[in-house]
C-alpha positions, 0 to 999 in steps of 0.5 A: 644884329642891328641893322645900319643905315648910312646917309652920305655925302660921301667925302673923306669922313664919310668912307671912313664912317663906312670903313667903321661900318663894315668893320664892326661886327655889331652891325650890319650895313644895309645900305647907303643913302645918298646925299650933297654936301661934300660932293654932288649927290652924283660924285657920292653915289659914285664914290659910295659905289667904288669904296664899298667894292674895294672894301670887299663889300660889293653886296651894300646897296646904294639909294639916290636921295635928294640933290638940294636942300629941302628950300632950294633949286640947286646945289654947288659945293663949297670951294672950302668943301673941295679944298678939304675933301677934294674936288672928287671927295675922297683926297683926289685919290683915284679908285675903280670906279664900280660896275654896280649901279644905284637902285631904282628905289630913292632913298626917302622910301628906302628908309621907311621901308626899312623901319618898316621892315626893321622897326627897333632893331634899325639905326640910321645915321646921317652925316650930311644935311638931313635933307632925306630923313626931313622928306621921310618923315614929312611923307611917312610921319610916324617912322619918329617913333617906330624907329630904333634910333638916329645917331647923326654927325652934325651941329654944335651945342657947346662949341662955336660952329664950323661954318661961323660962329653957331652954324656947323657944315652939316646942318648949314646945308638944310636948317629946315630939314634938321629942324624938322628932324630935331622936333620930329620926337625920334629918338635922335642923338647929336653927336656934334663938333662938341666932341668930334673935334676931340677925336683926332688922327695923325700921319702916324695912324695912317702909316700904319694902314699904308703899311698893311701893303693892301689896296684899301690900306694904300687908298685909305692912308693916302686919301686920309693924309690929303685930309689931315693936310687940309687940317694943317690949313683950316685948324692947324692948332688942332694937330690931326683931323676930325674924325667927325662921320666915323665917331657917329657910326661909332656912337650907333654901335657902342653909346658908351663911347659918349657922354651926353645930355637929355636935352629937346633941341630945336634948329634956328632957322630964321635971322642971323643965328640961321643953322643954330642947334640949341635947346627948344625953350618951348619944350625946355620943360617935357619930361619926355626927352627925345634927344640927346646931345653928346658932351663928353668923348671916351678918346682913348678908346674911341681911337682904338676901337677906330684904328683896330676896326679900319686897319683889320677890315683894310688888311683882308679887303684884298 
């Protein structure tokens, strides 16, 4: 069985990437990496702490990573980040918060301990900025290739960004370490706006986990409801929310699910264009392709595999 790593800047997307996690039985969750973005590092750890023990998991070990990006001083979040997530990440819903603590251990050496220990058989799959994985690889190089895979939820190759016009939200949060990541040569698949905005949830999948009658089917319906709200503002000509972190853990588990494109890629980060995810034109011509980017989307039976996974797992947390 594989082994997964979840890096996280735990907001609504983000539990339901673990959601997906816990639910898959290809995979084993062995632990969360901590990181800013939607929340405080602080808030997410706390959020990563209190979703795995309502979701029946209480042995997934949190780690505390990096707090800012790679360049900076400090961290705030976005208004716009909290009008989607909400100021505690997870829809303003209130859980209990966990009697467990982080460990000691920080995420960047829990990551190369785990390619130490895991080699191929590891996937690692962040879907905030990639601030953690940057100062892995800058401290521990050679895990780009003793590494099985990294699947991550971020940027935007054929699509305008989130954040403006080329930038999406993940990678806009540390260019430079993204850019590290991209030209690193690990085995990296993109799975970008390109594709998570096709894989959308409406009220009526959430009724049906509110349905269930559980706690987690209670927490995860209201929670999502909050965000799919948020949508209605922020990109009503969709019709539902994104499910941006959970196809990315879906990726790692069934590469199938996707289309995608051979393709070295490179972050911008200078000049107008800063947080650009696009082809590096200096390796535009290696025969060694060490990305790819997702271009195409299986919806159909994405959603399915999606809803049977999260509802299952939410009907027997209790």
């Amino acid at each position: 069985m594989r082994k997964l790593i979840l890096d996280l800047d735990t907001g609504v997307d983000d539990t339901l990437a673990i959601s997906y996690a816990l639910g898959s039985p290809e995979v084993e969750l062995i632990g969360i990496t901590g990181t800013y973005g939607n929340v405080l590092l602080e808030q997410g750890i706390r959020n990563d702490l209190a979703i795995t023990d309502l979701l029946g998991h209480p042995e997934v070990k949190v780690y505390p990573g990096l707090p800012h990006a790679s360049k900076a001083d400090s961290f705030e979040v976005l208004p716009v980040s909290a009008f989607i997530h909400g100021q505690n990440g997870i829809g303003d819903v209130a859980i209990p918060d966990s009697d467990r603590k982080a460990e000691t251990q920080s995420a960047v050496d829990f990551i190369i301990d785990a390619v130490n220990t895991y080699g191929k058989d590891l996937v690692y799959v962040p879907t905030g900025p990639m601030t953690n994985i940057a100062a892995a690889l800058a401290k521990e190089p050679d895990i780009a290739q003793r590494i099985g895979s990294i699947v991550l939820m971020g940027g935007a190759l054929t699509v305008p960004g989130n954040v403006d016009a080329w930038q999406e939200a993940n990678i806009s949060q540390d260019p430079d370490a993204a850019d590290v990541l991209f030209r690193s040569g690990a085995p990296v698949t993109m799975v970008g706006l390109d594709v998570t905005l096709q894989t959308l949830l409406t009220y009526k999948e959430t009724a049906r986990w509110r349905e269930l009658g559980t706690a987690a089917g209670n927490f995860l319906a209201d929670m999502t409801d909050f965000y799919i709200k948020a949508y209605e503002t922020t990109s009503p000509h969709l019709g539902g929310c994104g499910l941006h972190d959970p196809l990315a853990v879906g990726v790692a588990v069934d590469p199938t699910l996707v289309t995608t494109l051979p393709m070295n890629m490179k972050v911008e980060t200078e000049g107008a264009t800063r947080g650009r995810t696009i082809g590096d034109e200096q390796r535009l011509n290696d025969p060694n392709k060490t990305m790819r980017v997702a271009v195409g989307v299986d919806v159909p039976r994405f959603l399915d595999e999606f809803m049977t996974r999260i509802t299952k797992l939410a009907s027997q947390a209790d």
